[in-house]
N, C-alpha and C positions, 0 to 999 in steps of 0.2 A: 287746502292752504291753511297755514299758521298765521295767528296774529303774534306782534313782542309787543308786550306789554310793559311799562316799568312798574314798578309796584305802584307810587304816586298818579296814576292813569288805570289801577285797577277799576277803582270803583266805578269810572266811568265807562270802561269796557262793560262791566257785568250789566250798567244802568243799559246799553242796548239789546241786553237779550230780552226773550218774549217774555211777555208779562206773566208773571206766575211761575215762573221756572224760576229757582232755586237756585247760584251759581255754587259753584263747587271748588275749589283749591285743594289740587292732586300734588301731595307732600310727596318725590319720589327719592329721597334724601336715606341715609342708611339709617339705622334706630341708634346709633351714640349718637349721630348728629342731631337727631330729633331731642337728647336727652340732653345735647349743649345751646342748642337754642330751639325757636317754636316761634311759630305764629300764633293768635288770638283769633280764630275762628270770629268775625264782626261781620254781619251780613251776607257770610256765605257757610258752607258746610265746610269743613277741612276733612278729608280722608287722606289717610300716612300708607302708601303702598313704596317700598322699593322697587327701583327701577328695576333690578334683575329678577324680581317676584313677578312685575306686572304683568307678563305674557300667561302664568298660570293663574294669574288670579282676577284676569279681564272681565269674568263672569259678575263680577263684585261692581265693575261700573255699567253694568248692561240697564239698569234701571235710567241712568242719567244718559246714555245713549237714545232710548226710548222718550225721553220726555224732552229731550233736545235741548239738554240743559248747559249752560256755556262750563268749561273745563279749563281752567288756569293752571299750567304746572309750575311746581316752583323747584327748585335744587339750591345749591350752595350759589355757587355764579349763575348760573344760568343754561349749563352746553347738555349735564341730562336732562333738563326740563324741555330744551329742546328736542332732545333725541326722544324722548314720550310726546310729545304731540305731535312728531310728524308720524310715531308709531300709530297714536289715538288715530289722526284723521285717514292714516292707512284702511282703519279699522273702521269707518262708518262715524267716525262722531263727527258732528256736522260743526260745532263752536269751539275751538280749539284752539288756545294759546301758552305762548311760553312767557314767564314771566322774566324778564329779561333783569339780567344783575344779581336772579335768586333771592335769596333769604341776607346778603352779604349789604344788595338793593335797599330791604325792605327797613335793616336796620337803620339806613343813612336817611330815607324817604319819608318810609311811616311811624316807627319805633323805635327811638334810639333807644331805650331797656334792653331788643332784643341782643344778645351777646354776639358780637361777631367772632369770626376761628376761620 
């Protein structure tokens, strides 16, 4: 199971994961989108993997699987950050959510600087 998060309820999703775990924000947005707008990594790790990459390159979150660290995707609106967390929790990751609204969200909630498109 997935959780939707809105960006404004991020921080408190990640506040219930285990103590010590790291949360993680899973960019799966294409690289000109990353070069039109971007998050500010603030209390969590940001890794930028594309959605249609993340099948060959799942090896990459095997460390955050292992340490059962919570995984928020993000995308433009919201519908592939979706479609990657219900691939992640296919795959064994046990904390797993879509950040519901995207990056389009996060501008209106937590950052209006970041450029919306």
């Amino acid at each position: 199971m997935i959780d939707h998060v809105r960006p404004a309820q991020l921080s408190a999703w990640f506040a219930a994961a285990p103590e010590g775990s790291q949360p993680l924000v899973l960019d799966v947005r294409e690289p000109w989108e990353l070069q039109t707008a971007s998050v500010r990594a603030d209390g969590f790790e940001l890794v930028a993997i594309p959605m249609g990459e993340l099948p060959a390159r799942l090896a990459e979150l095997e460390p955050a699987r292992q340490a059962q660290r919570p995984i928020a995707c993000l995308c433009h609106h919201g519908g592939r950050s979706q479609r990657v967390a219900l691939f992640l929790a296919q795959q064994g990751f046990g904390k797993v959510a879509n950040i519901a609204g995207g990056i389009d969200a996060w501008s209106c909630e937590i950052d209006a600087s970041t450029p919306r498109y």
